[in-house]
Every structure is written in structure tokens, then in C-alpha cells.
N, C-alpha and C positions, 0 to 999 in steps of 0.2 A: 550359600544360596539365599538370596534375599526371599521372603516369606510373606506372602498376601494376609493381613488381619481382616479385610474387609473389599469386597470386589462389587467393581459395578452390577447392577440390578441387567440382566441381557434385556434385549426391544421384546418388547411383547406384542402382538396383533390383537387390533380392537379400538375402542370408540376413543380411545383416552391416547394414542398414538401419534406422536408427529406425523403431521403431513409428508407423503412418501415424497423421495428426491423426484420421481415420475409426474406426480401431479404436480409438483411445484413448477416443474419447466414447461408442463403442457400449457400450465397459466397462464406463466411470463411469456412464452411464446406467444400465443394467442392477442394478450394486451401488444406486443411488439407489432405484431403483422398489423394490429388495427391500426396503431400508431401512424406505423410506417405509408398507411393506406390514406388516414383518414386527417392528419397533422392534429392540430390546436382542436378540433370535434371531437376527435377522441380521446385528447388530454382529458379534455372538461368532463370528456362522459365518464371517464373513470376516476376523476377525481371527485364528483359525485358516489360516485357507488360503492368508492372506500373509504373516501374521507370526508361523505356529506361536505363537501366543498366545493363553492364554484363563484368566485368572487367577479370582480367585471374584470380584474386584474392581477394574474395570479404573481406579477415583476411588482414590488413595492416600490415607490416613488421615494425620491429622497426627502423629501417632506414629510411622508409616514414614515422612515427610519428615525429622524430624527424627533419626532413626536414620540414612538415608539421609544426611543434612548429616554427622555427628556420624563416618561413616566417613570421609570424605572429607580429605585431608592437609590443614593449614594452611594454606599457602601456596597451593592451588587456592580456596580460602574467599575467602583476604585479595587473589587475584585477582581474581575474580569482584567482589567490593567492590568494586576500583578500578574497574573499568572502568562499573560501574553508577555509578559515581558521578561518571563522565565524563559518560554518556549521560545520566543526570539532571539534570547543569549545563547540559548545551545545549538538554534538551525543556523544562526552566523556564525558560532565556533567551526560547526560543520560543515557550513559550504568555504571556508576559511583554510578547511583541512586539503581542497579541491583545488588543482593549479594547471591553468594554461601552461601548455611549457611549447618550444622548439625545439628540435637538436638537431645539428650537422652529424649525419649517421657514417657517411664518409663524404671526402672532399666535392665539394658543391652539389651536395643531397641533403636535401633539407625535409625534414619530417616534422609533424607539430599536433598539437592535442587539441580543443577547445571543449570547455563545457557550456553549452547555449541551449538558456530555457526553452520548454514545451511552451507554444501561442496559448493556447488554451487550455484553459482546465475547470471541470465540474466539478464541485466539492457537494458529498451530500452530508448532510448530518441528520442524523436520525431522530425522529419522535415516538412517535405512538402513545406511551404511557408518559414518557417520561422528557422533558426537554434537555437533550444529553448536549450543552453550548459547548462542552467541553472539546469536543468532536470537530467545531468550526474552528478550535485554537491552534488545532492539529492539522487541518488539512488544508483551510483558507491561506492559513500565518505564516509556514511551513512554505506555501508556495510562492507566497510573494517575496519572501525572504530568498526565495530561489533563484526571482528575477520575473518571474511567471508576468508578462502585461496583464491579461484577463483572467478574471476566476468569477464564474459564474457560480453562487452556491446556491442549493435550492434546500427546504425545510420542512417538514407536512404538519397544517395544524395538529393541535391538541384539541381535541375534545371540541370542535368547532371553531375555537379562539386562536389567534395568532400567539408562538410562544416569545413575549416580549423578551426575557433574558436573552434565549438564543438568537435571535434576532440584530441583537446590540453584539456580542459576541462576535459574529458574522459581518458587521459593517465595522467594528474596533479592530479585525483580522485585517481586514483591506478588503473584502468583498468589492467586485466592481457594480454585479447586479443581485437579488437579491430573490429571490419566489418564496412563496411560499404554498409548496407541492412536494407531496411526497410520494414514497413507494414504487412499483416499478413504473409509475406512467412519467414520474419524475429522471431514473435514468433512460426509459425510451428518447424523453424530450432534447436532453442534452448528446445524448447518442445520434442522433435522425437531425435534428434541427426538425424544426414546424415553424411555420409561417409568422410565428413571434419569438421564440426560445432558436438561440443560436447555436451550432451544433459544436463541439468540445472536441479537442482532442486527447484527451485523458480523460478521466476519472476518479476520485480517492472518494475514501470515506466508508466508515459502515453500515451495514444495515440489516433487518430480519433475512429473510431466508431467501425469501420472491425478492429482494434487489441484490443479495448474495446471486442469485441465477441468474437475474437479468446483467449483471457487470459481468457474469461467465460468458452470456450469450452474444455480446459487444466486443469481448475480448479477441484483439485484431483490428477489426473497424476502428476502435477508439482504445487507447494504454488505460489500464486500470493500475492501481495499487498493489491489491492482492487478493487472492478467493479465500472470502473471510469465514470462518463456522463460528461457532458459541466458543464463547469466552472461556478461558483455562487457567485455571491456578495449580501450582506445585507448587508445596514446602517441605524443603531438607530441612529437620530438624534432631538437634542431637538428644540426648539425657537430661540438659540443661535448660532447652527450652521452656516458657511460661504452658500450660498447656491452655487456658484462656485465652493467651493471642493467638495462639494457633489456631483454636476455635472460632475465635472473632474473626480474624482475618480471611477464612476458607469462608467462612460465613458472607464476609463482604462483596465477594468473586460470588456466589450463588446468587445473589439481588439483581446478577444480570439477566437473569434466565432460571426455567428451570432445567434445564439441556447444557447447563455448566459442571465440565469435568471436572469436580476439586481433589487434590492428591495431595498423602503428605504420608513422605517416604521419611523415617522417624528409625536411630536407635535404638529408640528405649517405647518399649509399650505403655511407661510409666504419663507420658505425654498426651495418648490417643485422645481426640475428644470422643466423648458421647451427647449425651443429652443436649447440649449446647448448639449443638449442630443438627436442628427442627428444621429441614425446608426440604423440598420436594428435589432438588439437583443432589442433597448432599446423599439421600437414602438411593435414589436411580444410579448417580454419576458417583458415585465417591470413591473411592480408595483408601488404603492406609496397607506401605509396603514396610515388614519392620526388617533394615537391615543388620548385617554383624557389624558394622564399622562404617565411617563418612566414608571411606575410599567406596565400599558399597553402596554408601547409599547415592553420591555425585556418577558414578555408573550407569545404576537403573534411572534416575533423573535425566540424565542423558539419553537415556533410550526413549522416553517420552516425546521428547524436544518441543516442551511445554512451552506458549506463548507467557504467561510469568511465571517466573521463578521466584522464592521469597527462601531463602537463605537465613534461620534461624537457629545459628552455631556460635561455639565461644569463639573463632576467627572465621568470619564470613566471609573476608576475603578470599580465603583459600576456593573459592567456587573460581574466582576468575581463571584458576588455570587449571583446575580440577575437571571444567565444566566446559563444553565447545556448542550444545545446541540448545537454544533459549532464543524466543524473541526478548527478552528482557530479565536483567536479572536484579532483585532488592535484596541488599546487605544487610542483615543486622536489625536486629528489634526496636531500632529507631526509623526503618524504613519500611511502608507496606506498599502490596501492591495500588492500593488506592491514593497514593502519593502520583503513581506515576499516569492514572487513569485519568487524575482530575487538575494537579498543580504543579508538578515540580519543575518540569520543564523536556523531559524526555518526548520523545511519540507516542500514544496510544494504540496507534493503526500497529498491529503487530499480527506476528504470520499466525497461524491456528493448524490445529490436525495435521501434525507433523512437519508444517513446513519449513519450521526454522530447521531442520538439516539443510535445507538449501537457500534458505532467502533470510532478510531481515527484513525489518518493519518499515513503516512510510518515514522516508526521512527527505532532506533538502535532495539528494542525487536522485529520489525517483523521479526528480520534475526536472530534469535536466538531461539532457542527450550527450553524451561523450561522441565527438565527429572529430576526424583525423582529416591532416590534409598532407599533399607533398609537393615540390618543387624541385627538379634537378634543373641548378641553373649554369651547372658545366659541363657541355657537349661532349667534353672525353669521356666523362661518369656515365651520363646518355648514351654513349656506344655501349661502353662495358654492359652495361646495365644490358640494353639489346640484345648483345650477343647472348648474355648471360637469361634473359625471359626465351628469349628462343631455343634455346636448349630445353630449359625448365620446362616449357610449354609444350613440345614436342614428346619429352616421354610422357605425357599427359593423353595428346594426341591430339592437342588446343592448334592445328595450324593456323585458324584466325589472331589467334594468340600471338602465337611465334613470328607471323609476318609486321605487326606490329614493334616488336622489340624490333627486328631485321632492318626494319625502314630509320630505323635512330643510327644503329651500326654502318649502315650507307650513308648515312647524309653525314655521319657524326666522326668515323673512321674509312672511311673508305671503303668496305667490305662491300664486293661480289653476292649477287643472289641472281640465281636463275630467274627465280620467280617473278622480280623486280625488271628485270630486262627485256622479257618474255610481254611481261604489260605494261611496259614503255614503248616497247612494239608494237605491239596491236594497237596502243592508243595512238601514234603516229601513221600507223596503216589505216586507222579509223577517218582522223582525222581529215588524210590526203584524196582519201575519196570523196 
């Protein structure tokens, strides 16, 4: 039995408490209906009141993009390249992996696949403290590589100021417009459309908690990505592990929040950190499970189905088949998760609170529609087929159903129907009168 050294701190009531899930959607709700009510008045009025913002124009013209770029050092530019040109090698491997096909299913029945971009998509990328550009590499780059025509992304000042990095970021992805607006009056806008901001049909990207609710609250009207929560780190690590990267690294996954769960299921107690690990998520959110052995410990790992996984063993491969539920998994003490947050070339947008048991992370196919089509272009297959829906439909109790096949098998083989005969009648007895 795997053995808890250290267990999350439970929620406590009182002043120092996240804002309850209740009041969060009473919020978002409320800015929604204004929205919805009020268009572009009540952008402005709440970009004001959250982000002391209200420019004469919150769409940047391409003259301030490229003034914007044109400030910016060198080496932030020829970064920003590299890493977009990470990301672009993997979403083209990806959608690379994805294939139209046809097939003759039997003689003159023709069945066929297509995959055809979503028209529209809203990419947000998050501010507040910090300008997270990384976020437009992922969600902007990602969709244009999908085939996506438009991608509106939208950004919310820093601190009163436009964030130039992500900014450049955002028009280097392929951005087609560009705002600068954030929070939920940001996805209200690209949800609803208003009298200047176009309405979207998707959505990607992350965000605090109130745009977390507000892409809940859209979901339907417009495809979102995924219902994202605070960031999650797990690390499997054996005997052998450093126990300084272990600390560092659980440490690096806490700088997102202090509402980040950090876990590191370890066989050897000899690894735990301590002291090293000073921030407010590690002492609330942390764990440390010590198991008897990796088969144990890739197990309870499992049971988590932690958005990253960080794999710190003498064969780290062995996770790939040891291991089924992960939005993301890093090999080996040359890889961390902040590799995959900022440059290497994977997704960032990854599932959270359990949901990699059913989903993965934003990749080239979320921005794409898998649609099927058919063709029977041989009238014998066309009867068969008829006969064969009218039967099927009937123990259903589909007779609208069923008389549809029926009418292929008459025209197609000759086959008798009452029902057919019955209203060829009537509409000649209709007609004569």
C-alpha cells in the first residue's frame, strides 16, 4: 500500500479563501448578461473597472503592431521564432498524422472522411501579472497550422501598458486581429460578437478562474478547448533521483499560482524535499506518496491523471506503457516540465482535475471537424440498402424512416408497398378533382 508522507492542507473558511465556485459564476454571469445587453458600452465599462483600460481602440492597427515588434530587442524576436518554429514542427507532424480517405464499403457505396477547419477562432492569452506570450504560440500557431482562416486573439494590459512581447508573439503566430482586452468581458466579446469585435466560433486558451467560468458558460454557443483549473505537477521519482531537481522543479509548477497541486510519488524517502520547497501551493497543495516499487508508484500516478507528469527514473521510458492517464508526460532529468510550458515544441493547453482520463490537451485536431459524407452511386446497392433501412427502422418504430429506404427498393428493384400505392392514389384522385 502506497503511504502518504505529506497531504494536502483541506479548504479552510475565512478571509484568506479562494473565491467560492458560487460567486465566481454569479460574476461572470452578470458581466455576460451586460454584455449581451449592452455590446461595445459594456466592453468599455468593464474594461475600466478591471483593467483601468479604455483606449479609443481596443483592435491594434497594423502600424501599432509593427511599431510594437520594431521596439522590441533582437534576441526576444529571434526567440520568439525559435520556439514558434518548434511548435509548428510538431502541429504539422500532427495534423500530417490526420488523413481524408474514401472507401467503396461495398459495390457502388461510397463512404469518405474529411477533416475541415473551424471559420473561427478566439485565442486568449493571459496577463494579469505576468505576459504569459507563450500561450499565443500555443493557441494562435496551433490553429493556423490547422488551416483555421481567422483567429481573432485578444490580451489584457499589464499594469496599464500594452504587453509588447506578447503582442509580437500574437502577430509572429498568424494572429489575423489583435485587442488588447482581457478577462471575462474579453471572452463575453468574442462569444456574443458587439458592434466592433466579431463573434468566434471556438475558443482556446487559459485563463484565471472568471474566464475559466465564462468559457464554461459559452460552452455550446461557441467550442471551447477545455475547462481548465490551476496548473498540476507530478513527479515519479525512484531512489536515484537528484532530490534538488525534484525541488526545483515542483517549485517551478508552484510560480503559477498558489492553488497548484505539486505531487511527487517517490520510492525512497531518502529524495523528499524540504526546506527547498518555501511557497504557499507547496505547504496548502502538496503531497509526497512513498511507494514499495515504480510498478506502485506509475499506479497511484495514474490515479491522479495529472496534467504534467515529470518522470525522474533510471529508465523513464518505462512510463510510456506503465502509464495511460497524463496530459503530458517529461522523460528524464534532461527534460522538465517548464520545457514544455515555454519552448520545446509540444502544447501547453493541457486537461486539469482529472480530465486527462478522458481528454487530451489543445492540439491541431481540436480546431478541426472530422465530417463524413456518402454516395451510393449503384441503384442495385440503393435497393438493397432500402430494403435493408426498412427493416432496421421498423423494429425501431422509425416508419418515417422505413418509408424512405422503401421508396429506393421501388424505384431501385421493383418492390411493392402498400403505402406507396395507397399515395399514388390519392394524389391522382387529388389531382382529378
Amino acid at each position: 500500500m502506497p503511504r502518504h508522507l505529506l497531504s494536502p492542507v483541506p479548504a479552510q473558511n475565512g478571509a484568506s479563501a479562494p473565491q467560492s465556485n458560487s460567486n465566481v459564476s454569479t460574476v461572470v454571469t452578470g458581466v455576460i448578461d451586460e454584455i449581451r445587453a449592452k455590446g461595445d458600452a459594456a466592453v468599455r465599462s468593464y474594461s475600466e473597472k478591471f483593467d483601468k483600460w479604455s483606449p479609443p481602440n481596443f483592435k491594434l492597427s497594423k502600424d501599432e503592431i509593427a511599431a510594437i515588434i520594431k521596439s522590441l530587442p533582437e534576441q526576444v524576436i529571434s526567440d520568439i521564432k525559435e520556439v514558434q518554429n518548434n511548435v509548428r514542427t510538431f502541429a504539422e507532424a500532427q495534423k500530417s498524422s490526420l488523413k481524408d480517405f474514401e472507401l467503396e464499403i461495398q459495390p457502388g457505396v461510397f463512404l469518405g472522411q474529411k477533416n475541415v477547419p473551424i471559420n473561427s477562432v478566439g485565442a486568449y492569452i493571459p496577463g494579469g501579472r505576468y505576459p504569459l506570450l507563450a500561450s499565443a504560440h500555443m493557441t494562435i500557431l496551433t490553429a493556423k497550422v490547422a488551416g483555421v482562416p481567422h483567429v481573432s486573439a485578444f490580451t489584457p494590459p499589464i499594469k496599464g501598458e500594452i504587453p509588447a512581447a506578447t503582442v509580437a508573439a500574437m502577430a509572429l503566430a498568424g494572429a489575423d486581429d489583435i485587442y488588447i482586452l482581457g478577462g471575462v468581458q474579453a471572452v463575453a466579446a468574442m462569444a456574443i460578437g458587439t458592434e466592433t469585435i466579431t463573434k468566434v466560433d471556438f475558443i482556446a486558451g487559459p485563463g484565471n478562474a472568471y474566464v475559466a467560468e465564462a468559457k464554461r458558460q459559452f460552452f455550446g454557443t461557441v467550442g471551447i478547448d477545455l475547462f481548465a483549473g490551476p496548473t498540476e505537477v507530478l513527479i515519479v521519482a525512484d531512489g536515484e533521483a537528484d532530490p534538488f531537481t525534484i525541488a526545483t522543479d515542483l517549485l517551478s509548477q508552484a510560480e503559477h499560482g498558489p492553488d497548484t497541486p505539486a505531487v511527487l510519488i517517490t520510492t525512497s524517502e531518502e529524495n523528499m524535499p524540504t526546506g527547498d520547497i518555501a511557497s504557499v501551493s507547496w505547504k496548502n497543495f502538496g503531497e509526497v506518496v512513498l511507494a514499495k516499487d515504480l510498478d506502485e508508484a506509475y499506479s497511484v500516478a495514474d490515479s491522479y491523471a495529472s496534467e504534467h507528469v515529470q518522470i525522474l527514473t533510471q529508465k523513464p521510458r518505462e512510463a510510456l506503457e506503465k502509464m495511460k492517464h497524463y496530459g503530458a508526460l517529461f522523460l528524464g532529468e534532461n527534460t522538465c516540465v517548464s520545457y514544455g510550458d515555454k519552448v520545446i515544441g509540444t502544447n501547453h493547453v493541457l486537461p486539469t482535475r482529472g480530465a486527462a482520463r478522458y481528454t487530451g490537451g489543445l492540439w491541431v485536431g481540436k480546431y478541426l471537424r472530422t465530417v463524413t459524407y456518402q454516395e451510393v452511386k449503384s441503384p442495385e446497392a440503393s435497393g438493397e440498402l432500402g430494403r435493408l433501412c426498412g427493416r432496421a427502422a421498423r423494429v425501431e418504430k422509425f416508419e418515417g424512416h422505413a418509408r424512405s429506404g422503401d421508396l429506393r427498393a421501388y424505384h431501385n428493384l421493383g418492390d411493392k408497398f402498400e403505402w406507396i400505392e395507397v399515395a399514388k392514389n390519392k394524389a391522382q384522385t387529388t389531382g382529378s378533382s
